[in-house]
C-alpha positions in Angstrom: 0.0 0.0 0.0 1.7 3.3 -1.1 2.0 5.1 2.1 0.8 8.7 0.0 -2.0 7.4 -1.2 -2.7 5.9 2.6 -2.5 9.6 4.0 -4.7 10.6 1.6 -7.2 8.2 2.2 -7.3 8.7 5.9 -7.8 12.5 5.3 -10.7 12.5 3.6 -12.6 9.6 5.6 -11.3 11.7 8.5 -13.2 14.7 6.7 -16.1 12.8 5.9 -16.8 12.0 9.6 -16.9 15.4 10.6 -18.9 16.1 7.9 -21.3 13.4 9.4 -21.5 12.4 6.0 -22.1 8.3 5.1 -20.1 6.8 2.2 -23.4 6.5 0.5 -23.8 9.9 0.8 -20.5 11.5 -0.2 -20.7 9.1 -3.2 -23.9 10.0 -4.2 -23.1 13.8 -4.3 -19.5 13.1 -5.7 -21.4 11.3 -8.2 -19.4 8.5 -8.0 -19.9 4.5 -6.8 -19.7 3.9 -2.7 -16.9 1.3 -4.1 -14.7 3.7 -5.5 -14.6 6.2 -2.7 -14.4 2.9 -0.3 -11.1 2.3 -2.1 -9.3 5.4 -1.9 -10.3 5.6 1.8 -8.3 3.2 2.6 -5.5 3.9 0.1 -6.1 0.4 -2.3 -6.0 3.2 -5.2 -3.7 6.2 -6.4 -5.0 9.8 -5.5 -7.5 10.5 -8.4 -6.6 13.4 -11.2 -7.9 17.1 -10.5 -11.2 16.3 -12.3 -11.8 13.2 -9.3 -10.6 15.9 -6.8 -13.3 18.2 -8.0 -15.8 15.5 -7.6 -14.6 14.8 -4.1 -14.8 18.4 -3.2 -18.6 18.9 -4.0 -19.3 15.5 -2.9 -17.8 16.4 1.0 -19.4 20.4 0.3 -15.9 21.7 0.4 -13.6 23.9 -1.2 -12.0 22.4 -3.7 -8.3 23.6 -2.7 -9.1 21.8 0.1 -9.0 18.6 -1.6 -6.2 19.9 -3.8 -3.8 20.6 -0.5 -5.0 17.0 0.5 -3.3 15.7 -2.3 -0.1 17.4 -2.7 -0.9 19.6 -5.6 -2.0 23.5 -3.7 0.6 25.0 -1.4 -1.1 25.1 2.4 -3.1 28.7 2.7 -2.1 30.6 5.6 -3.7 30.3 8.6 -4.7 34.0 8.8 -5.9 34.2 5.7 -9.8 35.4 6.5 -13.0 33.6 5.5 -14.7 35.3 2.7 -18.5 35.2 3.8 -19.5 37.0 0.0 -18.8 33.5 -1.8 -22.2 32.3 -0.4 -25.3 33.9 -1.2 -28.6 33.0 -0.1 -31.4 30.9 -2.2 -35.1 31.0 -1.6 -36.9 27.8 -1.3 -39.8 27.7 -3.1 -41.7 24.9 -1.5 -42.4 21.2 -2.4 -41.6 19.2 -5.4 -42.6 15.8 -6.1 -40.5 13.2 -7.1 -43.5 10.8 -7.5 -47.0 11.5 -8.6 -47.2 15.7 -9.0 -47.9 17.5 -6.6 -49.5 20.9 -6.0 -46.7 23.9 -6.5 -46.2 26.1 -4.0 -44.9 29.4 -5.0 -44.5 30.9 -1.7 -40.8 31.3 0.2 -40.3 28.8 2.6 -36.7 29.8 3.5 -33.0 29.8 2.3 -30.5 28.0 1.7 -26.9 29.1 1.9 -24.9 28.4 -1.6 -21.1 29.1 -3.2 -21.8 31.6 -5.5 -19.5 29.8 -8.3 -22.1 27.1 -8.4 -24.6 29.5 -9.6 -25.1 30.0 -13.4 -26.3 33.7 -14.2 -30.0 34.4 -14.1 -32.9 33.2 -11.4 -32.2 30.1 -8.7 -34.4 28.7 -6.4 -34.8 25.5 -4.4 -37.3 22.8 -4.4 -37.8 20.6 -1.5 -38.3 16.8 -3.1 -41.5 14.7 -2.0 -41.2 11.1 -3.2 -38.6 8.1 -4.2 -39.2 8.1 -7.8 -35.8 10.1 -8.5 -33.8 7.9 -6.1 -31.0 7.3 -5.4 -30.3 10.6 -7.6 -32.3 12.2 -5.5 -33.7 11.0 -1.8 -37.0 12.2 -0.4 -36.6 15.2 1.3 -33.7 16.4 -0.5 -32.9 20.2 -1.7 -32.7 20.4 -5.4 -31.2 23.6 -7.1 -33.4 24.9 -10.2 -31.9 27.1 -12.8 -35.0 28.6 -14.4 -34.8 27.5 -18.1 -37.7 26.3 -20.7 -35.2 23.9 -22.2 -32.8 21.3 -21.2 -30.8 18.9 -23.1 -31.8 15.4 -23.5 -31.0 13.5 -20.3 -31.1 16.1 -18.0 -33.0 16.3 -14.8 -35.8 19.5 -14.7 -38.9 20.9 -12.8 -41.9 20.4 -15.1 -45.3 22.0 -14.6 -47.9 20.0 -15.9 -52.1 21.1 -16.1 -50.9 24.6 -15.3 -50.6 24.0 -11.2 -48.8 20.4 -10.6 -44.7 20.4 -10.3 -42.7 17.3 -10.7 -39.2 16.2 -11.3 -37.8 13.8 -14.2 -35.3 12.8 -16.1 -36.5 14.4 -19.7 -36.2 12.3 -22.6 -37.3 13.3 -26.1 -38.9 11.1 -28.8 -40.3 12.4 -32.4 -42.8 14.8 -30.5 -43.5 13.8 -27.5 -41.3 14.5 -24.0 -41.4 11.3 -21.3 -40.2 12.6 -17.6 -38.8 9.0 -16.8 -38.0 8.3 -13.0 -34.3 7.7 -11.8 -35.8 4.8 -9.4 -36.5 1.3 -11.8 -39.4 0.2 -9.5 -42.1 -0.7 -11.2 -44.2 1.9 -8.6 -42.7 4.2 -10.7 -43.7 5.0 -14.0 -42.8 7.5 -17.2 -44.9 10.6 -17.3 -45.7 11.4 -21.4 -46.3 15.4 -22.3 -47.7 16.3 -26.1 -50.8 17.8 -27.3 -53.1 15.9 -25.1 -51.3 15.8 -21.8 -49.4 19.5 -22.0 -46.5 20.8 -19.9 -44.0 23.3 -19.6 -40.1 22.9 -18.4 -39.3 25.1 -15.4 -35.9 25.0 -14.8 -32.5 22.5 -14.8 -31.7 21.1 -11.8 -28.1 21.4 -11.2 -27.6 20.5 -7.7 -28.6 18.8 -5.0 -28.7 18.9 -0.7 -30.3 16.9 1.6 -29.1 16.1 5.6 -28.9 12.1 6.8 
């Protein structure tokens, strides 16, 4: 076992502890398998490239020269350096999403939630808390979802949909000739593909780009 890789290992399980983060978890928002981060926990594999690091970094909600200085590759910042409060900003919640059969929107603000500003593309944000397991493991019940208000995504991606003009949900969006199918994440058969054309309308809301939820 290279003893560098070892170090590195133990550092971020240590972080993940304090976190109070699970492996499921961390691996879930690293977007990676439980396996993987297993491994390089306890050293079996070398430190990933920059682009793993990155990964790791959002996965444990950290900065990502944090990771970096983990792994040999960003000289140690100094202690005194100050923490700069302006990188979050504060994002409204705007009620209850379902991740299931729709659900009725709720427009009003619920709350905040703090977020890094660099994870926030240019235009109008907004959280939606997620009711249901048909996005899962994606996305648990009860999880924080960050919308980016759009009225178009690319093929595969994950939006907020309104459907009969007063019903959210969220899906995976898939086009076919000219029809959109919202498919669930979750391959019970309790879950099943939503279609939208001319006789069953809807309208995209916004991208979700990223997700928070608590153990």
């Amino acid at each position: 076992m290279n003893d560098k890789n070892k170090k590195f290992g133990q550092k971020i399980k240590a972080l993940r502890k304090q976190k109070g983060f699970s492996v499921r978890q961390t691996a879930l928002q690293a977007r990676m398998s439980n396996s993987y981060l297993s491994q390089i926990e306890n050293g079996l594999v070398n430190i990933p490239k920059p682009v793993t690091l990155e990964k790791l970094a959002n996965g444990l909600r950290v900065p990502v020269a944090e990771i970096l200085q983990f792994a040999g590759l960003r000289p140690a910042q100094a202690e005194s350096e100050p923490y700069d409060a302006t990188k979050l900003v504060s994002v409204p919640i705007l009620g209850e999403i379902a991740c299931g059969t729709p659900i009725i929107a709720q427009e009003n603000i619920e709350g905040y939630l703090p977020t890094n500003r660099a994870e926030l593309p240019a235009g109008s944000n907004f959280y939606l808390k997620c009711r249901g397991e048909s996005m899962a493991p994606t996305i648990p019940n009860g999880a924080y979802v960050l919308i980016h208000q759009q009225y178009e995504v690319e093929n595969g991606d994950i939006a907020a949909i309104l459907l009969n003009e007063n019903e959210t949900t969220l899906k995976r969006v898939q086009y076919q000739d000219d029809q959109v199918i919202l498919m669930p994440d979750n391959p019970s058969p309790a879950f099943q593909p939503i279609i939208i054309n001319h006789n069953n309308p809807g309208q995209i809301l916004g991208k979700a780009i990223l997700v928070q939820f608590k153990l």
